[in-house]
C-alpha positions in Angstrom: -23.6 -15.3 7.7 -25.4 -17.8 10.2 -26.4 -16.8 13.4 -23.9 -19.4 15.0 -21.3 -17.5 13.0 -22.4 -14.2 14.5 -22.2 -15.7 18.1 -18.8 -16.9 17.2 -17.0 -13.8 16.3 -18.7 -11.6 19.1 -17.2 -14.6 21.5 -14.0 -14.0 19.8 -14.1 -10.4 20.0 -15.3 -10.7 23.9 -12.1 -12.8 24.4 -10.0 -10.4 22.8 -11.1 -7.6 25.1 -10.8 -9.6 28.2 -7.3 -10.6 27.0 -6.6 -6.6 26.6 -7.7 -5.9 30.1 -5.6 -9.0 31.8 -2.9 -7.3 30.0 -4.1 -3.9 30.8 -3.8 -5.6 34.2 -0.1 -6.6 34.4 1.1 -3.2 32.8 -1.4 -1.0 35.5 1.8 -1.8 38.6 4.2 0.5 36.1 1.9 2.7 35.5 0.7 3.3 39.4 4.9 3.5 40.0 5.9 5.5 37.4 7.7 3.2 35.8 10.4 3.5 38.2 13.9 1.1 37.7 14.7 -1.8 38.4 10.9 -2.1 39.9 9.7 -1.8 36.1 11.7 -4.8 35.3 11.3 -7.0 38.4 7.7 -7.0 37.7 7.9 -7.5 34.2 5.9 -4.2 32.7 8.5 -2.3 31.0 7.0 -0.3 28.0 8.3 1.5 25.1 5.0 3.9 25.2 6.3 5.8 28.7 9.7 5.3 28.3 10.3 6.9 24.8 7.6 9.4 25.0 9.9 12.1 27.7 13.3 10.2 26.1 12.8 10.9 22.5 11.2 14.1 23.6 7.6 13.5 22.6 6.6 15.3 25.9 7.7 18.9 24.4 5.7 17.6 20.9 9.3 16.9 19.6 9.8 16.0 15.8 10.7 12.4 16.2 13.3 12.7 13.5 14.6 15.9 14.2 17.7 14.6 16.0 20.5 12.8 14.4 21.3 10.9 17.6 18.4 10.7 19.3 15.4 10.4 16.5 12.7 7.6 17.4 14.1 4.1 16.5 11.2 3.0 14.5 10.3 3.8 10.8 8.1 7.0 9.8 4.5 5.6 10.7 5.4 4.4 14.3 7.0 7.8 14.7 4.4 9.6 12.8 1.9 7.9 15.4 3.9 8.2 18.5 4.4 12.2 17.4 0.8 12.5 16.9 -1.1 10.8 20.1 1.7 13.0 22.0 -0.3 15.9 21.5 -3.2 14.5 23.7 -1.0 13.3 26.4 0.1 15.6 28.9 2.3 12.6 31.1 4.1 9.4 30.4 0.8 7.7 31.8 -1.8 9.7 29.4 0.8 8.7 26.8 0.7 5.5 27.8 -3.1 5.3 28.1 -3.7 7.0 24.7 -1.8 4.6 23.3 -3.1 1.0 24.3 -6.1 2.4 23.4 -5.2 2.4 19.5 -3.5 -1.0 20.1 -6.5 -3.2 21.9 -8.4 -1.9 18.5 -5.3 -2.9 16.5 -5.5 -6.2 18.7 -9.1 -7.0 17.9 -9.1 -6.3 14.2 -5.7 -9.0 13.8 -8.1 -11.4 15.8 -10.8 -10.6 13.6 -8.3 -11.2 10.6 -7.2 -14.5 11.8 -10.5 -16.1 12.3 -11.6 -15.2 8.3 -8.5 -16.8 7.5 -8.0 -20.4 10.0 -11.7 -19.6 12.2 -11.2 -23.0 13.9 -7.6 -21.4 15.7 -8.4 -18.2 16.0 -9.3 -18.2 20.0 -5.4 -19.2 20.3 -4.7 -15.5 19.5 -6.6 -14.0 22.3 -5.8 -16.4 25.2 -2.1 -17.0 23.9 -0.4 -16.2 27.5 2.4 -14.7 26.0 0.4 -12.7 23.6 -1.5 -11.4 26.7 1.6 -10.8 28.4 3.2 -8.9 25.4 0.4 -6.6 24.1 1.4 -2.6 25.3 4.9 -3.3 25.2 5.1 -0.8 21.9 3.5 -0.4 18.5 4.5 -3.6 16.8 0.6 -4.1 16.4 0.2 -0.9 13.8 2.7 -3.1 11.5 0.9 -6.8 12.6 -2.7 -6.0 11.5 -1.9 -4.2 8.5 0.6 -7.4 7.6 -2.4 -9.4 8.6 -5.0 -7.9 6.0 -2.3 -7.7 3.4 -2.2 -11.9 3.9 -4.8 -12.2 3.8 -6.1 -10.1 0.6 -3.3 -11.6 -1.2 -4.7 -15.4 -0.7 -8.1 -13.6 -2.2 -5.8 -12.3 -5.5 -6.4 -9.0 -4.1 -2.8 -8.1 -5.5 -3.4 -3.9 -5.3 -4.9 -4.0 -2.0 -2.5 -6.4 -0.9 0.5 -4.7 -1.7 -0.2 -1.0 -0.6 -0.8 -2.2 2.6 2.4 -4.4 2.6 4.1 -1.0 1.8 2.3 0.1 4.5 3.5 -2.7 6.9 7.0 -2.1 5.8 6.9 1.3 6.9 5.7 0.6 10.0 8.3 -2.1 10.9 10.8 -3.2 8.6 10.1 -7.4 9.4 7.0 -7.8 6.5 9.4 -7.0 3.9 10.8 -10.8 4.2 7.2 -12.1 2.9 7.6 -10.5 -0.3 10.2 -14.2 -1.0 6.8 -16.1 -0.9 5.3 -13.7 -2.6 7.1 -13.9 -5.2 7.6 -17.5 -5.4 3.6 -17.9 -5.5 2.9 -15.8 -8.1 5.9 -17.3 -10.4 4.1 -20.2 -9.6 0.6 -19.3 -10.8 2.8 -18.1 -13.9 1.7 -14.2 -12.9 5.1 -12.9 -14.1 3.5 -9.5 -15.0 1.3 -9.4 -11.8 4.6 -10.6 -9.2 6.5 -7.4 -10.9 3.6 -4.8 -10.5 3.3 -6.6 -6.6 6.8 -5.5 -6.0 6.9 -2.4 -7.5 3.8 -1.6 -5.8 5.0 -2.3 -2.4 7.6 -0.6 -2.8 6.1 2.5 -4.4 4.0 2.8 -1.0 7.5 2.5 0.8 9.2 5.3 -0.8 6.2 7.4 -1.0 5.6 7.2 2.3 9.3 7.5 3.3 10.5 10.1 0.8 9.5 13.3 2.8 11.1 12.2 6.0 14.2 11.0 4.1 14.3 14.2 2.2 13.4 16.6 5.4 15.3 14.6 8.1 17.6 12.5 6.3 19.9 11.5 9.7 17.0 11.1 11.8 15.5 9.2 9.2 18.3 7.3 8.6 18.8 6.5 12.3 16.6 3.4 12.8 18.3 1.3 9.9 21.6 2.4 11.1 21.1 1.2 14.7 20.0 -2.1 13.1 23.0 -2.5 11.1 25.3 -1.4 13.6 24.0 -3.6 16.6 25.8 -5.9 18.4 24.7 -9.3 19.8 20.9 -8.0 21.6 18.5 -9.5 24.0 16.8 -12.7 23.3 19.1 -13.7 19.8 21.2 -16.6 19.5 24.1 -14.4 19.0 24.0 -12.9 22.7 22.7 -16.5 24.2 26.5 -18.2 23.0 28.8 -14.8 23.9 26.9 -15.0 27.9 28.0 -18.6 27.4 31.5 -18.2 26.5 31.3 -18.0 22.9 32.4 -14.9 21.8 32.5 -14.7 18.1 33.8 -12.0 15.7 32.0 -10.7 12.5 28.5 -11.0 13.9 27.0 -8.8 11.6 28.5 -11.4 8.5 27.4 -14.4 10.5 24.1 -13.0 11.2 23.6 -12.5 7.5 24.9 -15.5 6.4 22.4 -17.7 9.1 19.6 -15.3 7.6 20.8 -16.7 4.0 21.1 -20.2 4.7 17.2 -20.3 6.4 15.9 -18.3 3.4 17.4 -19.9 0.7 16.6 -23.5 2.6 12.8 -22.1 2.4 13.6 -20.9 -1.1 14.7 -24.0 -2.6 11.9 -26.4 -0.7 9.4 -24.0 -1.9 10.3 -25.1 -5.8 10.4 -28.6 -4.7 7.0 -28.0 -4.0 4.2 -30.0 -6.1 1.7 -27.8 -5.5 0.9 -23.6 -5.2 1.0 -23.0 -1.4 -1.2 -20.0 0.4 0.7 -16.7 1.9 -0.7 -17.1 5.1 0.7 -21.0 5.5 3.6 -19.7 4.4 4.1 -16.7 6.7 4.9 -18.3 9.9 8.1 -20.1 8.8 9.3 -17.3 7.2 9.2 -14.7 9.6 10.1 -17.2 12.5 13.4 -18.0 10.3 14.5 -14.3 10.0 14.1 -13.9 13.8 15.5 -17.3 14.9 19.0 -15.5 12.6 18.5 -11.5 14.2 21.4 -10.2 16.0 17.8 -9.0 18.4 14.2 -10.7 19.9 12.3 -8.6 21.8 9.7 -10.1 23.8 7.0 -8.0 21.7 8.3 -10.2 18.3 6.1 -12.8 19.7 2.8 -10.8 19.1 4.0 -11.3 15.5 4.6 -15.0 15.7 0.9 -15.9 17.0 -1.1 -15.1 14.4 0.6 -16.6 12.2 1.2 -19.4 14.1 -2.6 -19.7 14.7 -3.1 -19.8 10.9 -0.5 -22.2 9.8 -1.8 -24.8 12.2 -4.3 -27.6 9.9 -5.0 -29.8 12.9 -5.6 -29.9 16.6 -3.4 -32.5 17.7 -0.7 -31.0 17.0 -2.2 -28.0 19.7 0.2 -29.4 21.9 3.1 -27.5 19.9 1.4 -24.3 19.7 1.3 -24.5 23.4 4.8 -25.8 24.3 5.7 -22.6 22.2 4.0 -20.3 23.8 5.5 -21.8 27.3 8.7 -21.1 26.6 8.0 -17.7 25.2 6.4 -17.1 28.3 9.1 -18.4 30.3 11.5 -16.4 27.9 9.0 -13.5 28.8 10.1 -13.4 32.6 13.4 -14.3 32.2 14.5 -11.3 30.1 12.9 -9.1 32.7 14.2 -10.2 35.2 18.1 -10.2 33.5 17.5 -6.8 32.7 16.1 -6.1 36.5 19.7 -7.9 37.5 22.1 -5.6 34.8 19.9 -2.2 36.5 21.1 -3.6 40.0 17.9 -4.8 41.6 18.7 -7.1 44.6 17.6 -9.9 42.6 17.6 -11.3 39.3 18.3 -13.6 36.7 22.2 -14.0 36.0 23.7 -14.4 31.8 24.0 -17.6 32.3 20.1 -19.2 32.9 19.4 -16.3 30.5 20.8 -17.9 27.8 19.8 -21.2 28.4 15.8 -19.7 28.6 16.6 -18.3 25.2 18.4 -21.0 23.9 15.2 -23.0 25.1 12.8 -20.7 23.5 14.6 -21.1 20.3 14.1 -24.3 20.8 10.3 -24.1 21.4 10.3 -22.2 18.0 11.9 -25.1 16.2 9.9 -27.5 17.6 6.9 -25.9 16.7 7.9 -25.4 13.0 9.0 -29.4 13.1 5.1 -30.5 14.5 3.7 -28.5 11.5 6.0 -30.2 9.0 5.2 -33.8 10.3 1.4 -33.6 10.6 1.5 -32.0 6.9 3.5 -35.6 6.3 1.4 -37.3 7.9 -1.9 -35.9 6.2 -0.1 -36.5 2.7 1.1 -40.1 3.3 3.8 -39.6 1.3 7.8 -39.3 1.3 7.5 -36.4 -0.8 9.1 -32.8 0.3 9.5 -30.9 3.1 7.8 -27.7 1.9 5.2 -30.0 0.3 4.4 -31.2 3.9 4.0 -27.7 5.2 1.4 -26.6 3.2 -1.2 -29.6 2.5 -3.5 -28.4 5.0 -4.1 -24.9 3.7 -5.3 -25.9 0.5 -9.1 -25.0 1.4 -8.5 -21.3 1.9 -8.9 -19.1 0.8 
């Protein structure tokens, strides 16, 4: 590695630090008030890490899954690591500070990640505003950087490594299971059959190994986290809750969820055989995972610490940096304006009202779409052809890995 490289990713890593303390920053007001309500919400530093820790009964060393009604709602290794730093905590804000600790590493090592896969975008991760804004709101990063390494050893045909730590992913947050559809697709493409079935099985292996004793030991605790997400209504920041505060109220949300999540997959599906060409997993990802969450019944301003990444690595040229940044404005924007709605619902004297809440949503959907739409022209444009969509989405990732 050249010297110039070396500078490079210390830079990067320096970034990445001063991005944690910025955040460490806006989250410090909470912590100095105790988290207290609405005050937590008017100044936008709510977190899951104070919050659950006495409610879900970490501050007594609780079993997360213990209860029926009130286990953790995450799977088993976010609970296994929110049971575990709860022994070095001895208040909401040690538990809180124990915490971020684990996630700025976390943080780092998916900036680290992104640069060996796109180097030329990887400073967007570190000074994304609404990454920077997003970082300690829970422990979506344990789930990111694993789903970040398992990206990126697939590209490098590091099928075993790839998929344990998929597994991993999985049972950390449920969202990585969606990439197993491009994975699947790309290695029936390369003709690995054999290899796609062990990847899968694999995965999935990790998953039930790794999920087995809690399901066995705690079954309704266990159970409780995919229960709450099938029995969810209409939640903050989805396109379902944006059209009810609006005056649509439809019925069956749960079948019309679905059936949007079925129409953008199977779109994606069917493009992908159009395509002339084997694509990459990681200019894949974006578009995926963006899809599923553009059709959840739920977006939680966290989901964007997701979308960056992987954002950063499906962009192929910088003129189109003007999407990646429109994005992140109106995640930003969607970023205080879910705040301050909830600050309204837990009667603070002021707020945002339903209605400009759903337009914000509405508009960060659209900031979503547009994004995905840039991509797919300059991959157009860099062809110079009228050939298909999925075609156009991938052209520029053909040099990694």
């Amino acid at each position: 590695m050249s010297q110039s490289n070396v500078l490079k990713g210390r830079a990067l890593v320096a970034l990445a630090i001063l991005a944690s303390l910025l955040s460490f920053a806006k989250f410090s007001h909470c912590e100095n008030t105790g988290w207290a309500t609405p005050d937590q919400y008017i100044h936008a530093c709510y977190s899951d890490l104070p919050s659950l820790y006495e409610a879900r009964g970490l501050s007594t060393n609780q079993w997360p899954y213990a209860s029926a009604d009130n286990s953790v709602e995450y799977p088993v290794l976010t609970g296994l690591v929110m049971y575990l730093t709860s022994f070095v905590a001895n208040s909401p804000a040690s538990y809180f500070n124990i915490n971020i600790l684990f996630l700025v590493l976390l943080f780092i090592a998916t900036v680290i990640v992104v640069r060996k896969i796109r180097p030329e975008f990887a400073y967007l991760v570190p000074v994304a505003p609404a990454m920077i804004a997003s970082l300690f709101i829970n422990w979506d990063l344990w789930a990111i950087a694993t789903m970040m390494v398992a990206i990126y050893w697939f590209d490098r045909k590091q099928y075993l490594g790839s998929a344990l730590l998929l597994g991993v992913s999985i049972s950390t947050k449920f969202l990585p299971i969606f990439l197993l559809i491009p994975i699947l697709f790309i290695l029936w493409r390369e003709g690995k059959v054999k290899e796609a079935i062990k990847y899968t099985a694999i995965t999935f292996g990790t998953w039930l190994l790794i999920n087995a004793p809690f399901a066995i030991t705690t079954p309704e605790g266990w159970w409780r986290f995919y229960k709450l997400n099938l029995e969810r209504g209409p939640d903050w920041g989805s396109i379902w809750l944006a059209l009810q505060q609006l005056g649509l109220n439809l019925t069956n949300l749960n079948w019309l969820s679905i059936l949007l999540l079925l129409i953008a997959l199977t779109t994606i599906a069917i493009l992908l055989f159009e395509l002339q060409y084997t694509p990459t997993l990681a200019s894949v990802s974006f578009f995926v995972l963006a899809s599923v969450m553009l059709a959840s019944k739920v977006y939680s301003p966290q989901y964007v610490l997701w979308l960056t990444p992987l954002a950063a690595i499906a962009l192929t040229n910088k003129k189109d940096l003007h999407a990646f940044w429109v994005w992140q404005a109106t995640e930003l924007i969607y970023h205080v304006a879910i705040w301050q709605h909830i600050a309204q619902v837990t009667d603070a004297q002021f707020g945002l009202g339903p209605t400009p809440y759903a337009i914000l949503t509405l508009v960060r959907i659209g900031g979503t779409i547009y994004l995905m739409a840039i991509l797919a022209r300059r991959a157009l444009q860099a062809r110079n052809t009228h050939s298909k969509l999925l075609d156009l989405l991938f052209e520029g990732s053909k040099p990694y890995p």
